[in-house]
PASEBA-1860 file (N, C-alpha, C; in nm, 3 decimals):
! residues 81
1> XXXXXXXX> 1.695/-0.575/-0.103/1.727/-0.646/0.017/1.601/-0.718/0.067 ~ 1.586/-0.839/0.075/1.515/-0.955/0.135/1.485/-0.877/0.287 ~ 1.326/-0.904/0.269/1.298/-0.895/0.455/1.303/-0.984/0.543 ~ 1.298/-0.974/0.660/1.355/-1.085/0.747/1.220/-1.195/0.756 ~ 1.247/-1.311/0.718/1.120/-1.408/0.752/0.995/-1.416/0.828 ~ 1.025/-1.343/0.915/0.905/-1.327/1.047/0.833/-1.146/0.982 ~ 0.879/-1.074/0.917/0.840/-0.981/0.880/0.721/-0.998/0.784 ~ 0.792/-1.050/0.644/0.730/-1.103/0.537/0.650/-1.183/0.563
9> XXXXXXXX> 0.639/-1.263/0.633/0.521/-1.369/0.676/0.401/-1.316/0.733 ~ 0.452/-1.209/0.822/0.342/-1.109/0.868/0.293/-1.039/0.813 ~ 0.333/-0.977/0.683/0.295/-0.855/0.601/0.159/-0.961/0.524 ~ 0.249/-1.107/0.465/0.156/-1.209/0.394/0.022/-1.257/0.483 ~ 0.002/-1.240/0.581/-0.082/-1.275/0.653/-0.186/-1.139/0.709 ~ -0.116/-1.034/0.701/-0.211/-0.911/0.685/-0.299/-0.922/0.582 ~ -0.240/-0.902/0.451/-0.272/-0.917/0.322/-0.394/-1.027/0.321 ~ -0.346/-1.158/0.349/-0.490/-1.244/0.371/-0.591/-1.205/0.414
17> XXXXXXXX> -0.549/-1.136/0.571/-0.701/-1.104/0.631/-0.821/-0.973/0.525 ~ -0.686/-0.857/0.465/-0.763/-0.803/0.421/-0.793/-0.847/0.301 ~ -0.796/-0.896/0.262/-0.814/-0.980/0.090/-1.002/-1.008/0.181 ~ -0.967/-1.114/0.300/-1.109/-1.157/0.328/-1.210/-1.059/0.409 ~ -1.179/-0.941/0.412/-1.263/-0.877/0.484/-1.283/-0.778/0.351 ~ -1.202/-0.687/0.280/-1.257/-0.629/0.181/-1.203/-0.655/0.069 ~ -1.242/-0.776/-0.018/-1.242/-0.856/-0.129/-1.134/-0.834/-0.196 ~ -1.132/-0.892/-0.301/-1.017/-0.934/-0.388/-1.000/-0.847/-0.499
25> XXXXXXXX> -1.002/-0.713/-0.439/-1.002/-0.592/-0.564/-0.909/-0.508/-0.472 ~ -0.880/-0.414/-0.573/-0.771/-0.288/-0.553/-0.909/-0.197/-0.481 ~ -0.865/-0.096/-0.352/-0.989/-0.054/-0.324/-1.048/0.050/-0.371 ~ -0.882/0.114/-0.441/-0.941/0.240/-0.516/-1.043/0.218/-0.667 ~ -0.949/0.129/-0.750/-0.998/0.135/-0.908/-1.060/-0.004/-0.937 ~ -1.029/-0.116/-0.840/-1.116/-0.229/-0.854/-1.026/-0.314/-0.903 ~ -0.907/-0.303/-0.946/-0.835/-0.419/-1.014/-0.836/-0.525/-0.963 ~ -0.855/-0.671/-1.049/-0.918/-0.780/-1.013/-0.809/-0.856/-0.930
33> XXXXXXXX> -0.641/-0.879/-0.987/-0.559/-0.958/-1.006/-0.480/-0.930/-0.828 ~ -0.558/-1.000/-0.765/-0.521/-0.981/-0.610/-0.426/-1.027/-0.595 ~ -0.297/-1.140/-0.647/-0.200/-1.153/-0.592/-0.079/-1.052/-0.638 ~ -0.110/-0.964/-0.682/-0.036/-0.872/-0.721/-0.068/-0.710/-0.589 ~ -0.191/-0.706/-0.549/-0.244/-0.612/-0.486/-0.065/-0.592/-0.349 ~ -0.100/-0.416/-0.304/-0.018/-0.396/-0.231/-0.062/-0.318/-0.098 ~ -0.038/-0.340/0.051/-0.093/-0.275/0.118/-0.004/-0.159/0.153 ~ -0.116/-0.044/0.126/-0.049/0.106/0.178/-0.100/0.124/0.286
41> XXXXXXXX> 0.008/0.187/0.340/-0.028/0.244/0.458/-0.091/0.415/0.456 ~ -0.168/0.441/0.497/-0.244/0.563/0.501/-0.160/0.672/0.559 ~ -0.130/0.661/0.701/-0.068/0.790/0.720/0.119/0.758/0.696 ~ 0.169/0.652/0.636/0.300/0.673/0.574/0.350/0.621/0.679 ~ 0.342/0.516/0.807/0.375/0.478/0.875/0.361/0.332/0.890 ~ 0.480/0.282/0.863/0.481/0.137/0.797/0.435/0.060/0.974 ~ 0.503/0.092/1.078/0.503/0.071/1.177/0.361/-0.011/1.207 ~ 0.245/0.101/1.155/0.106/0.132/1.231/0.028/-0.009/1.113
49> XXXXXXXX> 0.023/-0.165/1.161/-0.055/-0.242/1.082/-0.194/-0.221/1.134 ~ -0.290/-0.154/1.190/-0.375/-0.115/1.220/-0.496/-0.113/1.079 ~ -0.596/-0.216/1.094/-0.667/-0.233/0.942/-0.737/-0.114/0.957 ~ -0.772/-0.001/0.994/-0.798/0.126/0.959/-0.674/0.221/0.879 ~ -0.554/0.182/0.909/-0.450/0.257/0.839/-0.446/0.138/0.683 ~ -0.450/0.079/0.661/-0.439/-0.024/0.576/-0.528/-0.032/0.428 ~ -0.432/-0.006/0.339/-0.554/0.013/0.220/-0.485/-0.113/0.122 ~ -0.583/-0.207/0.038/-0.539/-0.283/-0.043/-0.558/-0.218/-0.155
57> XXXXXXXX> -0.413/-0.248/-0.240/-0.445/-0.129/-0.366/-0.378/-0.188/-0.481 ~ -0.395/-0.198/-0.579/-0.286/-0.206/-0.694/-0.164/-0.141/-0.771 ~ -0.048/-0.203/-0.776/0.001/-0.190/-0.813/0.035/-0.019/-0.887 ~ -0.049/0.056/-0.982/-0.077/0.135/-1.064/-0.134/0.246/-0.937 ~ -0.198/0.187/-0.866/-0.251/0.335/-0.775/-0.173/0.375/-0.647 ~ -0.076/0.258/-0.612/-0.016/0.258/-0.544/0.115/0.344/-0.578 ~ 0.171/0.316/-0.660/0.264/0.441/-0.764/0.213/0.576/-0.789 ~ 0.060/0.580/-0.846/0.007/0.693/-0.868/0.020/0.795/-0.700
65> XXXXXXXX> -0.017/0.714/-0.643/-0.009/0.761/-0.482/0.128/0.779/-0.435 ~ 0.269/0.777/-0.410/0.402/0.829/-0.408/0.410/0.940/-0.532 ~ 0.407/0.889/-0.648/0.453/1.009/-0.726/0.353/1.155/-0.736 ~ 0.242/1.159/-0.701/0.167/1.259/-0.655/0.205/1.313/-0.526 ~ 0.228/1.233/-0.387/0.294/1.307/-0.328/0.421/1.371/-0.318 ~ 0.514/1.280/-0.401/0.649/1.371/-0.471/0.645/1.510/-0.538 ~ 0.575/1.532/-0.629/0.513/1.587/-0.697/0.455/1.721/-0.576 ~ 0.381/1.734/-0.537/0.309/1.799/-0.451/0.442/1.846/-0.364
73> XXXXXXXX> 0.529/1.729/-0.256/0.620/1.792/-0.234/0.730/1.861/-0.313 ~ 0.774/1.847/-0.408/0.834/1.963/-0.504/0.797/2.096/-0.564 ~ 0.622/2.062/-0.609/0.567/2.208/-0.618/0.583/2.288/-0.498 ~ 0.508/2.205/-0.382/0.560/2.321/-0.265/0.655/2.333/-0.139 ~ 0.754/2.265/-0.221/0.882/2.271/-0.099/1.007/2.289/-0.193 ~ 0.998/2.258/-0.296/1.130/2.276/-0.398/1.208/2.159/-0.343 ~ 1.121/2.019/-0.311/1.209/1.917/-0.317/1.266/1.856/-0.397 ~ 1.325/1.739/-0.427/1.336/1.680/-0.558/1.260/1.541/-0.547
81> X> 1.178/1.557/-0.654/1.046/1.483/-0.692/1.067/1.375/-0.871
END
């Protein structure tokens, strides 16, 4: 499902600022290919665009980061992960 225009435009314009304040790499592993980069949110709260909650990341660590916490919640909650 498509986000609403005024959303997406805003998320794209986050993304700019942090592209220009902490460069054109993934922040964890360095990956170069910034138009691919994705911003996570730190404490899981999409709500909070706050560039302290805000991490630019790639693709690969950004996955690594959900399925570790899946993971973690299943070892210790017996969720399904």
């Amino acid at each position: 499902m498509n986000q609403p225009r005024s959303k997406a435009a805003s998320q794209r314009a986050i993304k700019i600022r942090l592209i220009k304040i902490r460069g054109r790499q993934c922040e964890r592993c360095g990956y170069e290919k910034y138009e691919i980069l994705h911003i996570h949110h730190k404490n899981r709260n999409r709500s909070n665009n706050n560039l302290a909650n805000l991490e630019l990341i790639c693709p690969n660590c950004h996955y690594e980061e959900h399925y570790l916490e899946k993971s973690w919640l299943k070892n210790n909650y017996g969720g399904v992960g």
